[in-house]
N, C-alpha and C positions, 0 to 999 in steps of 0.2 A: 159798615153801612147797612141800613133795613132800609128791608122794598118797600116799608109805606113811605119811606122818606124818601128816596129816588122815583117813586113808579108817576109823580104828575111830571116833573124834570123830562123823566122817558118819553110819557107820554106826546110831549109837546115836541120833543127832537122829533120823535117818532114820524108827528103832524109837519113838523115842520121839514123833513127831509120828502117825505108826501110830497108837498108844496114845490119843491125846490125840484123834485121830477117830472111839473109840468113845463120848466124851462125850455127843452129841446124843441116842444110842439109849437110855444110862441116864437123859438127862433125858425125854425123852419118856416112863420108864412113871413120874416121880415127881407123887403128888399135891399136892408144896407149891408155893406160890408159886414163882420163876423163881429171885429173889433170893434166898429164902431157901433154895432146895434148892443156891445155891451158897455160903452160910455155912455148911450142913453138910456140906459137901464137904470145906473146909478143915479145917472143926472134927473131925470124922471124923478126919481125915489127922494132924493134931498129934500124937496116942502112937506112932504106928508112927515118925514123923520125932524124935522125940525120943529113941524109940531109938535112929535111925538115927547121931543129936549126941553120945549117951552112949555107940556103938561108940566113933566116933572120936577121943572123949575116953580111952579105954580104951586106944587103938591111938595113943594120943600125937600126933594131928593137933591135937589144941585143949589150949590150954592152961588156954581158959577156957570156961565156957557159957554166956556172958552178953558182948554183942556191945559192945568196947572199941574198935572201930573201924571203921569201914563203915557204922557205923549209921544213915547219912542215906540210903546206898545203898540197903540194907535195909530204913528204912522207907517209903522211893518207890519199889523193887520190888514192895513188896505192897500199897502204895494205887495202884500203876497195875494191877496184876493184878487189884485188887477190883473198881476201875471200869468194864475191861473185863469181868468177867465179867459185873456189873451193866449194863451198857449195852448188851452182844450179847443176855442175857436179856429185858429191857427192850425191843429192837428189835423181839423178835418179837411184843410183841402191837401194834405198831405197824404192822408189814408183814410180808410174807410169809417162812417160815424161809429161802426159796432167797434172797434176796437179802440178808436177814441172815448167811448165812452168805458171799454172794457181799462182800460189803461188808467186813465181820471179815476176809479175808484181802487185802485191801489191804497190810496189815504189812510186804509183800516191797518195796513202794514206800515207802512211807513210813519205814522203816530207811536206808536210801541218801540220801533226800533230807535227813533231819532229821542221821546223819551230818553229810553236807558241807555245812550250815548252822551248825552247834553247832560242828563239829569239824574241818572243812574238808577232810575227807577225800573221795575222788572215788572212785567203783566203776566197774570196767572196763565197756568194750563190752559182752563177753562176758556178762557178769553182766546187764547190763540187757537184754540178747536172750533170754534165760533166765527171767529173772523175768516180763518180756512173753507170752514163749510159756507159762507157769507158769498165768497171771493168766490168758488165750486158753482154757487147759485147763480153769480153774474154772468160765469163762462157758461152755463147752460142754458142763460135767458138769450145770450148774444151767440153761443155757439155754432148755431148752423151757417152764419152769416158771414162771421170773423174770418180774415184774410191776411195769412200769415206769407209776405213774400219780401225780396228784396228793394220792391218798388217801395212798399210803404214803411217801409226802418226808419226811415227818417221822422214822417209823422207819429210813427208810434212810439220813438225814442222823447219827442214833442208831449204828447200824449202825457207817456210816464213822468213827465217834466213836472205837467200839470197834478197828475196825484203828489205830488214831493211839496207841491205849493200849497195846494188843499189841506194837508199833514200839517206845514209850518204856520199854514193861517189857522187854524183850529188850537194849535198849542197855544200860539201866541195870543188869540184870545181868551182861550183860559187864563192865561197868566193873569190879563187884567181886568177878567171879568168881575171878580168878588169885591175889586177896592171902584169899579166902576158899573154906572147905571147901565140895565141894555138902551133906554135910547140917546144917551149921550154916546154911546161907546159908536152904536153903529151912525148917526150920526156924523160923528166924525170921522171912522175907518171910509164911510162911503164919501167924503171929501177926497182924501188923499186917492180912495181908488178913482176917483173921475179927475183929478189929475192926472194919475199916468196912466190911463185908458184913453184921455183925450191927446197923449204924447205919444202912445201908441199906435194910436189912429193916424197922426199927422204922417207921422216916421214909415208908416206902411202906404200910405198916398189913398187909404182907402177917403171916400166921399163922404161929407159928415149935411150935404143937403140934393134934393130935397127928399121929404118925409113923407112919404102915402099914408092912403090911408092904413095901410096892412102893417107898414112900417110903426103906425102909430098904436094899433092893437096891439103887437108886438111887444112894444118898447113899454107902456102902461102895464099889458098885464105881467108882464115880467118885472116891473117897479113894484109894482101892489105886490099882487099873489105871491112872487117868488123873493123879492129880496126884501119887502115891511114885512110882510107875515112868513115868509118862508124861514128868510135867512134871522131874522129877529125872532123866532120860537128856538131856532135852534143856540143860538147867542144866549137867549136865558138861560137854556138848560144848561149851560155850556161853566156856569155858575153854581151848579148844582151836581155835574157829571164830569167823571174827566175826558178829556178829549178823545181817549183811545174807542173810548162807550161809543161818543156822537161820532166817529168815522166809521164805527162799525155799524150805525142806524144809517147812515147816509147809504147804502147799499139800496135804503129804499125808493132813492131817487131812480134807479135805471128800472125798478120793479113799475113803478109808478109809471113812468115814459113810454115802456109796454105796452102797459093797458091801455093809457090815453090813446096809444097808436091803432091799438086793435079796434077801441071804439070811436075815434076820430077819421082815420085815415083806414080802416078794414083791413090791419096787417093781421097777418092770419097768427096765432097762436099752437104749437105745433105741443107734444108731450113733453117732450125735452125743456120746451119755453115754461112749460107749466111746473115742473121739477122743480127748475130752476127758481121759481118762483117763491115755491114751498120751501125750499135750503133756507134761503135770505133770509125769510119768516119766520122759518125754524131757528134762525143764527141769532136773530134778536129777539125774541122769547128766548133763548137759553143765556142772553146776555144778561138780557131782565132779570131773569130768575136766580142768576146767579151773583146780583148786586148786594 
């Protein structure tokens, strides 16, 4: 592989994992349930993506709009997508956010491993000192905060549920990234997930009305910002990189979430948060560079 061929791929995961760490802050001002503020995420997201399917149709990448092959991909794309988002929400009223979110990014391990189990595939040196120092950064962004006790096992077993989800939806889209467009692919992954996210919702009794207004800020800009252009930057590159790479750039989601909190909500930044910060940064430049 050369890095002028990988480094716009990177770049856009890079952007796109940015994006997808302002999640936390639009779900914090919503009033619904966990689950269900992430069925309307999805649900939200489908007209803008279905333009996105009838550009491409328009522009002669599909032939068709209705998925004649892949569709297994496609529909365990978006029941691992659902799950995870269901299980990292779910976490948190189990345990604490910092270690839901510290647990949710396991992804960077659990891609490599399940890899060269399934697929027999092995990740360099390189990569696993990377993803190490990555994973070192997140524990020192969330460190002073995380709460390791017998109350929260349970959410944080939840938790780590959700990086295992994260992991099988990243592979899984790779698989059918290259023989499928990005916005037919997400498209239709975010079908199947706003089915079992609206099964998940019923099955938990949480409230699917009404909608405030904050619920509606909410739920928009986590349609846009985070899953058209968040999760859609990273789906391209995802075509261009393999999954181990975009788990280990997804670290920049809890870097990102930081910051917003520091300049949105005045959470203080201490040295350690700042280290931590640097590791992450430091783990994907050394991924970069080593493509």
């Amino acid at each position: 592989m050369q890095n002028s061929h990988l480094m716009k791929p990177i770049l856009l995961a890079c952007l796109g994992s940015t994006l997808i760490g302002s999640s936390a802050i639009f779900v914090r001002i919503s009033e619904l349930g966990p689950i269900t503020t992430g069925f309307y995420r999805m649900l939200f997201a489908l007209p803008l993506l279905a333009l996105w399917m009838r550009w491409e149709r328009n522009q002669g990448i599909l032939t068709t709009l209705f998925p004649t092959k892949g569709i297994q991909g496609l529909f365990l794309a978006g029941a691992f997508f659902a799950i995870d988002l269901s299980l990292w929400n779910w976490s948190i009223d189990h345990t604490t956010i910092v270690n839901s979110t510290l647990f949710n990014n396991t992804a960077a391990f659990f891609v490599p491993f399940l890899m060269w189990i399934v697929f027999r595939k092995k990740q360099s040196l390189r990569f696993m000192v990377a993803a190490t120092t990555g994973f070192i950064g997140c524990l020192f962004l969330v460190g002073e905060s995380i709460s390791i006790s017998f109350n929260n096992l349970f959410g944080d077993v939840v938790a780590l549920g959700s990086g295992v989800m994260v992991a099988l939806y990243l592979i899984s889209i790779q698989r059918i990234r290259e023989e499928i467009s990005t916005g037919f692919l997400m498209f239709w992954t975010c079908i199947f997930s706003v089915f079992f996210l609206g099964f998940f919702s019923y099955v938990s009794g949480e409230s699917f009305w009404p909608l405030t207004f904050k619920d509606i800020i909410s739920v928009f800009g986590q349609a846009v910002l985070v899953h058209v252009v968040g999760q859609s930057l990273l789906t391209y590159s995802l075509g261009k990189i393999p999954a181990a790479f975009a788990a280990l750039i997804l670290f920049l989601a809890p870097l990102t979430g930081a910051i917003l909190g520091w300049i949105i909500y005045a959470e203080a930044l201490s040295f350690i948060n700042i280290l931590g910060m640097a590791l992450i940064m430091l783990s994907v430049v050394a991924i970069r560079k080593g493509s």
